[in-house]
C-alpha positions as CSV (number, residue, x, y, z in Angstrom):
1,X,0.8,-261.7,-193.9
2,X,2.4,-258.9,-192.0
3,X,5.2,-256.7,-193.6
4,X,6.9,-255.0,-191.4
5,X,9.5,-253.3,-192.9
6,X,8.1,-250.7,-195.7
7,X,8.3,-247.1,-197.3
8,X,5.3,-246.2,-198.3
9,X,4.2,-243.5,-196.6
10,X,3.9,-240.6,-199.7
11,X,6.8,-237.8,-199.9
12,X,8.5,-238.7,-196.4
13,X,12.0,-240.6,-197.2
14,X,13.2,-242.5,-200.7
15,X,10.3,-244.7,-200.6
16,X,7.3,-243.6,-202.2
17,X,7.6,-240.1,-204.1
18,X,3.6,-239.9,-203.8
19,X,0.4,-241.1,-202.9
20,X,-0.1,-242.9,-206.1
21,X,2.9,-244.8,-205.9
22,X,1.9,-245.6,-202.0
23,X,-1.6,-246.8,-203.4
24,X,0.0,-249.1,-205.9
25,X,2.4,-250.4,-203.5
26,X,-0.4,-251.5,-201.4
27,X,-2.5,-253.0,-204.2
28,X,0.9,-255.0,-205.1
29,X,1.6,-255.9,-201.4
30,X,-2.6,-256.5,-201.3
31,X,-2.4,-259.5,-204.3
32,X,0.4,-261.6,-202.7
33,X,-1.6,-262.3,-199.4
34,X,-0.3,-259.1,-197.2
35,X,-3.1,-257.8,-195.1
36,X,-0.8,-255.1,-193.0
37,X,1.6,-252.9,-193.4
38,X,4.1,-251.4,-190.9
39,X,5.1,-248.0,-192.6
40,X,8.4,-247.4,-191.9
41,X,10.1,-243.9,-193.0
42,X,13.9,-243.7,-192.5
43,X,14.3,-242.0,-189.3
44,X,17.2,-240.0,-187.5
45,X,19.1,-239.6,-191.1
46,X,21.5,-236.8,-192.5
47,X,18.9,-234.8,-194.9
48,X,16.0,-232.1,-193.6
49,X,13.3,-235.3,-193.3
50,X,14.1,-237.0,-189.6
51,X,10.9,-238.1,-189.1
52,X,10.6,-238.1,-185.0
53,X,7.8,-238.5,-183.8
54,X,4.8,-235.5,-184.1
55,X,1.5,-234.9,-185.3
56,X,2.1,-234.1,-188.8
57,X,3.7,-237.8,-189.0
58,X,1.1,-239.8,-187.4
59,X,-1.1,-237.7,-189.5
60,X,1.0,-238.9,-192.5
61,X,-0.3,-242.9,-191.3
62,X,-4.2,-241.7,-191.0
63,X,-3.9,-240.0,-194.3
64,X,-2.8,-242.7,-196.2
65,X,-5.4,-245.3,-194.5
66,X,-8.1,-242.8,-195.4
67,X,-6.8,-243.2,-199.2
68,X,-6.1,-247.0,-199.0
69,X,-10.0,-247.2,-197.4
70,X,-11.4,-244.7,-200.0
71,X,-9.9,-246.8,-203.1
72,X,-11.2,-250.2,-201.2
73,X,-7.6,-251.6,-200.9
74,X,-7.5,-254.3,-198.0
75,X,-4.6,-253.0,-196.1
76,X,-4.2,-251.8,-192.5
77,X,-1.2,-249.5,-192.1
78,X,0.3,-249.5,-188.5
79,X,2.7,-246.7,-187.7
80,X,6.4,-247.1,-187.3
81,X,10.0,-245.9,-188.2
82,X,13.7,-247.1,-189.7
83,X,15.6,-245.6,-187.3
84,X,19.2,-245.2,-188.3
85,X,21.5,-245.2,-185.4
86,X,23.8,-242.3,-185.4
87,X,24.0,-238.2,-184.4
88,X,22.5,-238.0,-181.0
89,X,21.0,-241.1,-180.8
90,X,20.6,-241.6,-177.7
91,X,19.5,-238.1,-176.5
92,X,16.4,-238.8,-179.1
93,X,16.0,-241.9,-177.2
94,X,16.2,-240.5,-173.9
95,X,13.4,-237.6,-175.4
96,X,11.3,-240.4,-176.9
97,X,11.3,-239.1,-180.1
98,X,11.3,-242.3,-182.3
99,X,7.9,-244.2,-183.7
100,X,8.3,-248.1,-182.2
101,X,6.5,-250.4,-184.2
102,X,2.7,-249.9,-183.6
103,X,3.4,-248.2,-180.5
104,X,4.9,-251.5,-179.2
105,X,8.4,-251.7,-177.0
106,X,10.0,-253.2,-180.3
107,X,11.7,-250.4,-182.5
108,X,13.1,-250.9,-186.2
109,X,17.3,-250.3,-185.6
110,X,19.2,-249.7,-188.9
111,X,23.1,-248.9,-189.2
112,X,25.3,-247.9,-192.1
113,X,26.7,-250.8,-194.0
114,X,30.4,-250.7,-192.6
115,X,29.2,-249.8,-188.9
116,X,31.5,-251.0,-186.1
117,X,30.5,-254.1,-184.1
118,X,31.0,-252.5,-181.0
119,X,29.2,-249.4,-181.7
120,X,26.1,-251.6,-182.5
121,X,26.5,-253.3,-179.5
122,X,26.8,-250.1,-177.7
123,X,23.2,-249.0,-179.0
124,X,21.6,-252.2,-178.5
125,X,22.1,-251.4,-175.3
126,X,20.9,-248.2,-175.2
127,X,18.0,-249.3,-176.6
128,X,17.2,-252.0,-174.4
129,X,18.1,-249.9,-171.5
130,X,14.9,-247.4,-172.6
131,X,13.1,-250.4,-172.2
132,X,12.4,-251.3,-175.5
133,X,13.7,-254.5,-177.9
134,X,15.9,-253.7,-181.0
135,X,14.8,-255.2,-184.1
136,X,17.7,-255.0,-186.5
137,X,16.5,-253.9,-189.8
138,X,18.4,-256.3,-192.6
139,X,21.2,-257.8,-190.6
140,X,22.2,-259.8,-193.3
141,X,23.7,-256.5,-195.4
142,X,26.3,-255.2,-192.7
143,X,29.5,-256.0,-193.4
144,X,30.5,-256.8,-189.9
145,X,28.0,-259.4,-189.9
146,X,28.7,-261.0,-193.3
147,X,32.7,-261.4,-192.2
148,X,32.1,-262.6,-188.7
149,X,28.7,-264.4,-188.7
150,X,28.6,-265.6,-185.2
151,X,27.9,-261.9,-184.2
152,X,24.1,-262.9,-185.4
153,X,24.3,-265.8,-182.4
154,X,25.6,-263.0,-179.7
155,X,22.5,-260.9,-180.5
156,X,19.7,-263.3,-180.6
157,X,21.2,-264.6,-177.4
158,X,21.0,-261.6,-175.8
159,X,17.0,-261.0,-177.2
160,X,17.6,-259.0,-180.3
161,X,14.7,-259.8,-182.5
162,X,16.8,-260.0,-186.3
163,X,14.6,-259.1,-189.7
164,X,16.0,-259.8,-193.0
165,X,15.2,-258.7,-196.5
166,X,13.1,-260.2,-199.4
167,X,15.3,-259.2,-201.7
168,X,18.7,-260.0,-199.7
169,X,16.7,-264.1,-200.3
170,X,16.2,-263.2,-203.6
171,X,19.7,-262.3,-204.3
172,X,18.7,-258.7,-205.2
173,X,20.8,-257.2,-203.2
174,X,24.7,-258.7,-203.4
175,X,26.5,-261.6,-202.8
176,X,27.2,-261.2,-199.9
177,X,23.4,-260.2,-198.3
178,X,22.3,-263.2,-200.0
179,X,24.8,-265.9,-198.5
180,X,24.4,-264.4,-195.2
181,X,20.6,-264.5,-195.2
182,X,20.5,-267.5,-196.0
183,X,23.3,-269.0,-193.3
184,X,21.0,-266.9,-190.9
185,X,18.0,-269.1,-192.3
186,X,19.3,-271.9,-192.0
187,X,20.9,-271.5,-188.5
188,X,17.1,-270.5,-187.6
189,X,18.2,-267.2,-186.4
190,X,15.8,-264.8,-188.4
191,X,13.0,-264.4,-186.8
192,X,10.8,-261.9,-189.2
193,X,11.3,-261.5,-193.2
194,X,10.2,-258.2,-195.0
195,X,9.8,-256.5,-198.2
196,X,11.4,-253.2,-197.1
197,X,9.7,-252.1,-200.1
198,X,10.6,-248.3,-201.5
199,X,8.1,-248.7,-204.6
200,X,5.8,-250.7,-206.8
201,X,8.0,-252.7,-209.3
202,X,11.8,-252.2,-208.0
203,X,12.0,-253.3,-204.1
204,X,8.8,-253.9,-204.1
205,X,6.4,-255.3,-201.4
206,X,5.1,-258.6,-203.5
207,X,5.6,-261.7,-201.4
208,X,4.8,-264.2,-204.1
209,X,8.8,-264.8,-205.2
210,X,10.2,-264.8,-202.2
211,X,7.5,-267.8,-201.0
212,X,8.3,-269.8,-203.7
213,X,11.8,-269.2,-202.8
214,X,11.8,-270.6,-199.4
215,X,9.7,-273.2,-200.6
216,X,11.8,-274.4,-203.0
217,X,15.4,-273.8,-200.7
218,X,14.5,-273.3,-197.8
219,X,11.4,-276.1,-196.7
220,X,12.6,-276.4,-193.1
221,X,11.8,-272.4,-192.6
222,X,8.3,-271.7,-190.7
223,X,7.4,-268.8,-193.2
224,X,3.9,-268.6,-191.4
225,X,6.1,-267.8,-188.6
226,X,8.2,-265.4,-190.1
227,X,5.6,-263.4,-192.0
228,X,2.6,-263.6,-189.7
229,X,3.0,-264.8,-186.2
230,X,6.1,-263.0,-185.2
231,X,4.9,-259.9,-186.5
232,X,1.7,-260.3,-185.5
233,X,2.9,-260.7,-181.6
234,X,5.0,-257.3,-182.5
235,X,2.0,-255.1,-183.6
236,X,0.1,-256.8,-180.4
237,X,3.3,-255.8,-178.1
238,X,3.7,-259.1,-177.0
239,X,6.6,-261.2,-175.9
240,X,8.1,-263.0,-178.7
């Protein structure tokens, strides 16, 4: 499997505090099948860490591949970000300045919970306009979405690539992230599941539960599509 939504790069966000949490992360993501990991630091966000791209944070990936290698845990880590749409969003998009995921044309699009429809739509846009295809981190969470569902139709119409939550199928994270992920399951609209993992025992990036949940509720889901072919074709770049 392929997560592609996770915070374990050491000391960068409110994922992984250090390298020893990272490292047990992986060995947790390692034992429930996951082979890769797309490290995604919050990006773009109110506090001192915006993670754009630069050196020191593609030096942050190597680093932590080096330690997973050197301990002999079986995980690749490809490079990304959670980009949170707001500020000067666009003028960093115009510059360039945010990690896609693996250097594809697909980047990682949150928003705040209570974000406005039309502002969304409005950096979709922008977004595809730069050439590159939003992939909207937990869809299933905004409020927007969970009032007016057919919003989720509108944007996987118009090629918006939507990823949900383990935990939102696990009913870890409200009511009303689990009722909508599951209408969006059901209505075959998701088309990659994650752990967005922050650490090694709360949010964490073990698959096991959630594919004995879709098992057990959801058995017309492809999760070999969800967890490995879709994200697989994002880390190659390709068209989905």
């Amino acid at each position: 499997m392929l997560d592609l939504h996770c915070h374990i790069l050491p000391g960068l966000d409110d994922g992984a505090e250090t390298l020893g949490v990272s490292l047990e992360m992986a060995v947790v993501a390692a034992r429930s099948g996951v082979e890769y990991i797309f490290a995604t630091p919050h990006c773009n966000t109110h506090d001192e860490r915006k993670n754009y791209r630069s050196a020191e944070l593609i030096a942050a990936y190597r680093s932590l591949q080096s330690a997973l290698d050197e301990n002999g845990i079986p995980i690749r880590i490809l490079s990304g970000a959670e980009v949170l749409a707001r500020g000067r969003f666009e003028a960093h998009l115009e510059a360039e300045a945010f990690m896609t995921l693996n250097a594809s044309r697909y980047l990682l699009l949150e928003f705040y919970f209570d974000e406005d429809p039309a502002y969304m739509e409005h950096c979709f846009r922008a977004v595809e306009n730069a050439g590159m295809v939003p992939v909207v981190a937990h869809p299933e969470r905004y409020y927007c979405l969970q009032q007016s569902p057919e919003l989720a139709n509108l944007w996987v119409d118009r090629g918006r690539v939507l990823q949900v939550n383990k935990g939102s199928i696990l009913g870890e994270l409200g009511e009303g992230a689990y009722l909508t992920s599951a209408l969006l399951l059901r209505r075959g609209l998701v088309s990659v599941i994650a752990s967005d993992a922050h650490h090694f025992y709360h949010r964490n990036p073990h698959m096991g539960a959630l594919l004995e949940a879709l098992d057990r509720r959801f058995p017309e889901v492809d999760a070999e599509r969800l967890l490995r072919t879709v994200p697989m074709k994002i880390a190659k770049d390709q068209s989905l």
